[in-house]
C-alpha positions in Angstrom: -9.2 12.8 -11.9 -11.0 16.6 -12.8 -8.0 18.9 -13.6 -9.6 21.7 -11.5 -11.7 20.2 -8.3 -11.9 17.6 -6.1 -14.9 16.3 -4.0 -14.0 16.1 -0.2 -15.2 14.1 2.1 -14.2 15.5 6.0 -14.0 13.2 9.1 -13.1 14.8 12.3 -10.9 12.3 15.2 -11.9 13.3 18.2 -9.7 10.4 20.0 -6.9 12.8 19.0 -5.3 9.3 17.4 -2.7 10.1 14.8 -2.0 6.4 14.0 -5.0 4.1 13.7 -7.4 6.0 11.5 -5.0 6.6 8.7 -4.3 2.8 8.9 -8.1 1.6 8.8 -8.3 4.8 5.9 -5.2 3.4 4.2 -7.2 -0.3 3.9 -9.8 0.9 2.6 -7.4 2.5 -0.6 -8.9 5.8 -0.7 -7.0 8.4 -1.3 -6.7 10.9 1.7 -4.9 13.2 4.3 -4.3 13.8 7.9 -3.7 17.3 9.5 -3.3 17.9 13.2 -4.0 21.4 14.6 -1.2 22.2 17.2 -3.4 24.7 18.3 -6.5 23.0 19.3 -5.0 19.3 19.8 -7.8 18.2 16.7 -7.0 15.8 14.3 -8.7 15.7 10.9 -8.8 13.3 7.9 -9.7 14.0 4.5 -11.3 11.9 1.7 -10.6 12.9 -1.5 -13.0 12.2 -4.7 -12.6 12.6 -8.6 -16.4 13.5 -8.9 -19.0 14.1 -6.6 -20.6 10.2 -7.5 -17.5 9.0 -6.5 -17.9 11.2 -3.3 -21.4 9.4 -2.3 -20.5 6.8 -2.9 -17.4 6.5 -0.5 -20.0 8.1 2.3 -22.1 5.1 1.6 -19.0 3.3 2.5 -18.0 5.0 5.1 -21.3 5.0 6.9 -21.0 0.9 6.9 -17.5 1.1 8.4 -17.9 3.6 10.8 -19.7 1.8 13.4 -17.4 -1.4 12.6 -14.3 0.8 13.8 -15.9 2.8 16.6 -15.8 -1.4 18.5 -11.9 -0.7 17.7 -12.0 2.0 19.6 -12.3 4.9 16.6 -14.8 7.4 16.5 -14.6 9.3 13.5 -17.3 12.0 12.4 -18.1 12.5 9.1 -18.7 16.1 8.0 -20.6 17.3 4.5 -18.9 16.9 1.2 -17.1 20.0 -0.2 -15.2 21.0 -3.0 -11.3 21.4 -3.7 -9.2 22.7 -6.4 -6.4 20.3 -7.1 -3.6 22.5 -7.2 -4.5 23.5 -3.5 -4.2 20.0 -2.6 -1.7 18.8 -4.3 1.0 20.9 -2.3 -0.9 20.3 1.4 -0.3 16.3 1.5 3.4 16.7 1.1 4.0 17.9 4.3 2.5 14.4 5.9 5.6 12.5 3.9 8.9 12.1 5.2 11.7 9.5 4.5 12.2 5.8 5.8 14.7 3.9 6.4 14.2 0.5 5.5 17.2 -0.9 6.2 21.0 -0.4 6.1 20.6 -1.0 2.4 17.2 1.0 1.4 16.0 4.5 2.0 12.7 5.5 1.2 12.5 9.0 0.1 9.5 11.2 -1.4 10.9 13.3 -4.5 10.1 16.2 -2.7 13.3 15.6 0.2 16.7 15.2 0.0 18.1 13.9 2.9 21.5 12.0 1.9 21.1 8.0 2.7 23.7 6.2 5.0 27.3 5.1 3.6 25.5 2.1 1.1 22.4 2.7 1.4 20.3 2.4 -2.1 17.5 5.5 -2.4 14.1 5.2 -3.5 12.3 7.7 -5.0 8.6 7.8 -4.5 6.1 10.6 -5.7 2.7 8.9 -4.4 0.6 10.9 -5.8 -2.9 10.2 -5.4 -1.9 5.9 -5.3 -1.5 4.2 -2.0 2.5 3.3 -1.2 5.1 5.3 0.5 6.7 3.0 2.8 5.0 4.5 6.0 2.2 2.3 6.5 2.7 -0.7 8.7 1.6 -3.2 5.8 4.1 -1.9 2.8 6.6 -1.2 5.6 6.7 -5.1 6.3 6.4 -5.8 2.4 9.6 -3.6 2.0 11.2 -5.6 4.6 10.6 -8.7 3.9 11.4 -7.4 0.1 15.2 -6.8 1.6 15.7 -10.0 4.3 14.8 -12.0 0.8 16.9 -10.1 -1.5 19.2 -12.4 -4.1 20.9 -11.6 -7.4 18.3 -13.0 -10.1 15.5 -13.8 -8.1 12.3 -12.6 -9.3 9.4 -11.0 -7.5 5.8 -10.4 -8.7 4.0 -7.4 -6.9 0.4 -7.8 -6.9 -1.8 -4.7 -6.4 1.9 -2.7 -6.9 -0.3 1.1 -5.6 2.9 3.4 -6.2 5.0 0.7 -7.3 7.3 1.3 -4.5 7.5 -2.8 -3.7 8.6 -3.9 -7.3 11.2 -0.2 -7.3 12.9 -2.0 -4.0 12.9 -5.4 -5.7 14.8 -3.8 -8.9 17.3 -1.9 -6.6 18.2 -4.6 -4.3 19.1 -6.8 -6.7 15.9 -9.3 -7.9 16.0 -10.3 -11.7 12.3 -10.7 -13.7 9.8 -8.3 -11.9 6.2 -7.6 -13.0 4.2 -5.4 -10.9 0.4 -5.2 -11.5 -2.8 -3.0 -10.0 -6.8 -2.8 -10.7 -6.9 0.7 -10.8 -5.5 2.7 -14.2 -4.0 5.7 -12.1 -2.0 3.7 -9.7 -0.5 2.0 -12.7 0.3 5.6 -14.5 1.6 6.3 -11.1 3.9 3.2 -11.1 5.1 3.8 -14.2 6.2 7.0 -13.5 7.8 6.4 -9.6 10.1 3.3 -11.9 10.7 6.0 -13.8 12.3 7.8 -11.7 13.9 5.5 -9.9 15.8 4.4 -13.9 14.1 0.9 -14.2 11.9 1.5 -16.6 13.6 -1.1 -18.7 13.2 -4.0 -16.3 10.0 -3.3 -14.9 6.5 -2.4 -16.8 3.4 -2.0 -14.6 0.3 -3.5 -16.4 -3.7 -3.3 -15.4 -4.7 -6.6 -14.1 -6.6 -7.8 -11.3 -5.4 -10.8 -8.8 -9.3 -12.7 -9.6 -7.6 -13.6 -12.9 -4.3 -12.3 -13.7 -1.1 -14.8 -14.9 2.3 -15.2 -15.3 3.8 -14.2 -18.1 6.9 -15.7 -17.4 6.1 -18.5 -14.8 6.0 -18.3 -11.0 8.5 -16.2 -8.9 10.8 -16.7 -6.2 8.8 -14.1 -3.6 5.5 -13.0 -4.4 4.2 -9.3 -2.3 0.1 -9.7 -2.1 -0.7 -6.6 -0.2 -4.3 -6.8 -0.2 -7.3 -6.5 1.8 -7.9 -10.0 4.1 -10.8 -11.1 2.2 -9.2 -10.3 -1.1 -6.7 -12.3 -0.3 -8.6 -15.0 0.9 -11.4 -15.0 -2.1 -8.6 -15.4 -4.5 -6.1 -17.8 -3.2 -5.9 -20.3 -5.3 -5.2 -18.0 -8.0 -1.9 -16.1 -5.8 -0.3 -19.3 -4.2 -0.7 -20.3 -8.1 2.1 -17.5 -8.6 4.4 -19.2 -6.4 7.3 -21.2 -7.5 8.3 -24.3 -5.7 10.7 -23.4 -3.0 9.7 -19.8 -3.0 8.0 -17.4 -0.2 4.6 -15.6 -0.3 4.2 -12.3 1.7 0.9 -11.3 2.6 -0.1 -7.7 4.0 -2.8 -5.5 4.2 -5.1 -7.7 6.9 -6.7 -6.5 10.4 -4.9 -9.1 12.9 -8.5 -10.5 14.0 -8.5 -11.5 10.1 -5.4 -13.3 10.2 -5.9 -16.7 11.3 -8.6 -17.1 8.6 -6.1 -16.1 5.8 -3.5 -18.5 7.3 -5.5 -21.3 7.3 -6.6 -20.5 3.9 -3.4 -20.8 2.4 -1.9 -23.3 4.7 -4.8 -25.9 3.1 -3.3 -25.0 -0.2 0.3 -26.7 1.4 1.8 -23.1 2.3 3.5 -23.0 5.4 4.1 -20.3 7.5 7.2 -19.0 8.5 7.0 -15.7 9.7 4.3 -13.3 11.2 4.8 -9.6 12.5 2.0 -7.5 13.8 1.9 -3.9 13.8 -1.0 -2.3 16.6 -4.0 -4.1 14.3 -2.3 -4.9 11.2 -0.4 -8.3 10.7 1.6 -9.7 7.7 2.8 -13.2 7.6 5.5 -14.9 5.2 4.7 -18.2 3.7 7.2 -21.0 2.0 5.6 -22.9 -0.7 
């Protein structure tokens, strides 16, 4: 990203929604904001760009999606790009982050707070930066859960399309053995390297560029793979990610609109997965699979 401006792309909510939006923003892994004036009742969304290419070319986007989301019942109106300097932003989106609790073993916290977990409870230290992943979206909420109900000493995890890393940091603090962690995009991998840094695991797990068209094993297949990817990701490429399972081991899949479901389920149950678990989450669903 430019060291002194970014290119911003404003879309005003009149619906006064604070939760879907940022969800159908958060699938399409752009980086953004939300702000709600108190005053006024507005809510507002931002789009953030490196360049102002990159900021066409996410109004292109956007103008194909828009009408798809206003049938879902969200209107959103997109304003002219403008310029910010980074420094302004980078202080504004903190205020939209707070801590989660996970479980009774995990707290998600950004690096910014310091509210003191439960009696036990492990904390996770996440500085998103500009990469998707902070535990407060519905899809890496269910991720981090099922992350936790799986949890065993030595059993490995692969995190594909790791964002912040904050999946394969809750793998290495809960107890999971080999864990490899991979993402398309350079900066969410710099960003992953950096939140395992924090977090001290930076000799267990390295972050590497990879794609889930073509990626591999290193080591061999895992005991619980995380896919949290966009439906038709998932589906284009899944003979490639039920190829990371081992025998015996669970596939958790995230990141798909619920009317989008049953056509990734049935994609990977005629691969011989078998579903075991399905949560839904307003118009998000994950589901677990056994191999």
């Amino acid at each position: 990203m430019s060291d002194e401006l970014l290119f911003c792309i404003p879309l005003e909510d009149p619906s006064g929604d604070w939760e879907t939006a940022p969800e159908l923003l958060s699938a399409l892994e752009v980086e953004f904001s939300s702000n709600f004036d108190r005053e006024t009742g507005a809510v507002r969304h931002t789009v953030y760009t490196s360049s102002r290419e990159a900021a066409d070319a996410e109004c292109a986007r956007l103008r194909t999606v828009l009408p798809v989301w206003r049938e879902l019942g969200v209107e959103l109106r997109m304003g002219e790009v403008f310029p910010l300097r980074k420094a302004e932003w980078a202080e504004a989106w903190k205020r939209y982050f707070h801590p989660v609790e996970i479980s009774e073993r995990l707290m998600v916290r950004p690096a910014w707070r310091d509210e003191a977990p439960r009696p036990g409870q492990r904390v996770l230290t996440i500085n998103p930066g500009m990469s998707f992943g902070t535990g407060q979206h519905a899809t890496t909420l269910f991720c981090l859960r099922q992350i936790d109900r799986l949890a065993a000493p030595g059993r490995s995890l692969l995190d594909a399309g790791c964002g912040s890393g904050i999946l394969a940091i809750a793998a290495g603090l809960l107890g999971y053995g080999r864990i490899d962690a991979f993402d398309f995009d350079p900066e969410a991998v710099a960003a992953a390297g950096e939140n395992i840094r924090l977090n001290g695991l930076s000799d267990r797990i390295v972050p590497e560029l990879g794609n889930a068209a073509d990626w591999r094993a290193g080591g061999g297949r895992y005991d619980v793979v995380c896919a949290n990817l966009l439906g038709h990701l998932l589906i284009a490429f899944r003979f490639n990610i039920a190829g990371w399972v081992a025998p015996g081991g669970h596939l958790v899949l995230a990141g798909i609109l619920e009317r989008d479901f049953p056509k990734v389920g049935a994609a990977y149950a005629e691969l011989g997965l078998t579903e075991v678990e399905r949560f839904t989450d307003r118009e998000w669903t994950g589901g677990v699979f056994r191999s």
